[in-house]
N, C-alpha and C positions, 0 to 999 in steps of 0.2 A: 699904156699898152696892156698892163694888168686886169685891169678892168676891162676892157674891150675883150682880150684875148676870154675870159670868163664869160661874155656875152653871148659870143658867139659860139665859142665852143661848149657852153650850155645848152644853147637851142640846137646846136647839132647834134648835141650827145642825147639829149629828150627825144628829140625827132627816132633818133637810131634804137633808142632803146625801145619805144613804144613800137614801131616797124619793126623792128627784131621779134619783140614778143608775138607781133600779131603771127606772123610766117611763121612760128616758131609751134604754137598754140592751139591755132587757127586752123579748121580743114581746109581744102581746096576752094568746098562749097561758101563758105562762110566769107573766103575773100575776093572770091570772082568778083562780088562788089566795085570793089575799091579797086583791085588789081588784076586788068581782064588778060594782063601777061602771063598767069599761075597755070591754064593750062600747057600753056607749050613749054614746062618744065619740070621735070620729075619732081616727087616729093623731099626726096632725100635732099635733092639740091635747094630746094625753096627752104626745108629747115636749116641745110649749112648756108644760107644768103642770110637766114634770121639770128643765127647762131653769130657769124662774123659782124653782122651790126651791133650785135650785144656786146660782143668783145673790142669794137672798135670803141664804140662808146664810154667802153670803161678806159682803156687807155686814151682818152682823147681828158677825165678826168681825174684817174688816180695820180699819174707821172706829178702834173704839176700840184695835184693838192698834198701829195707827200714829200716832195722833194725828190725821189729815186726814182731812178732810170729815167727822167726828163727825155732825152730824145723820141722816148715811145711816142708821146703827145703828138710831135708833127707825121710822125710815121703811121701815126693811126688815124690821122687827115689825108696822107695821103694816100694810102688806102681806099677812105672813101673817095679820096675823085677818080681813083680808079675804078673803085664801085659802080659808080655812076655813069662813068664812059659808059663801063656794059650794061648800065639799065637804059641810056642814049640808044645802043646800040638793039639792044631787045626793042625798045618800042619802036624805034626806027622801021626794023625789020617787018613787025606783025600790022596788024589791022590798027592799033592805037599811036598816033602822033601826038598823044600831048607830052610832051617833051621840059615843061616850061618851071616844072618844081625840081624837075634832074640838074637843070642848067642852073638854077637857084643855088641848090645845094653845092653842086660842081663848084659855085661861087665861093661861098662859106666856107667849104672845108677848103678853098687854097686861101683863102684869107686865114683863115685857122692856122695853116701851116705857117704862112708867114707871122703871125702874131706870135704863134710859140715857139721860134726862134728868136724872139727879143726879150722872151721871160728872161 
């Protein structure tokens, strides 16, 4: 379960940190790209959406590689599936349906959560 729970909770935590920085970094213009949801959301809000992935990311790894405060780890999983309902819910609403890496992730972070209840 050690092992596993570091798998996944690595590529979740990668995923969040590099998506964090972009929102975080990035102008509006620069991510329309990749994320054609950035306009129909204020700026402020886009960098605390990149802001909160950063800081999830870190608790989804400091808790268990230090030993202290352990509960953060699942709470910062489930965070992101609650992240995710509302990015389900953002694309649902607008002009973009792909849906298919929210649901992924949605996947991961409750397996996360349950994995980091067996550390």
């Amino acid at each position: 379960m050690y092992i596993a729970y570091w798998i996944v909770a690595g590529l979740l935590a990668l995923f969040y940190v590099y998506s964090g920085m972009l929102k975080v970094i990035r102008s509006r213009d620069q991510l329309r790209p990749m994320m054609s949801w950035v306009d129909r959301v204020p700026v402020p809000v886009l960098r605390t959406l990149g802001t909160v992935e950063i800081l999830g990311a870190t608790g989804l790894i400091l808790p268990p590689l230090t030993g202290i405060a352990l509960p953060l780890a699942p709470a910062a999983a489930g965070g992101f599936v609650l992240l995710q309902g509302g990015a389900i819910a953002v694309h649902l609403t607008g002009e973009d349906r792909r849906i298919a890496l929210n649901v992924g992730l949605t996947i991961m972070a409750a397996v996360t959560i349950w994995l980091a209840t067996r550390l």
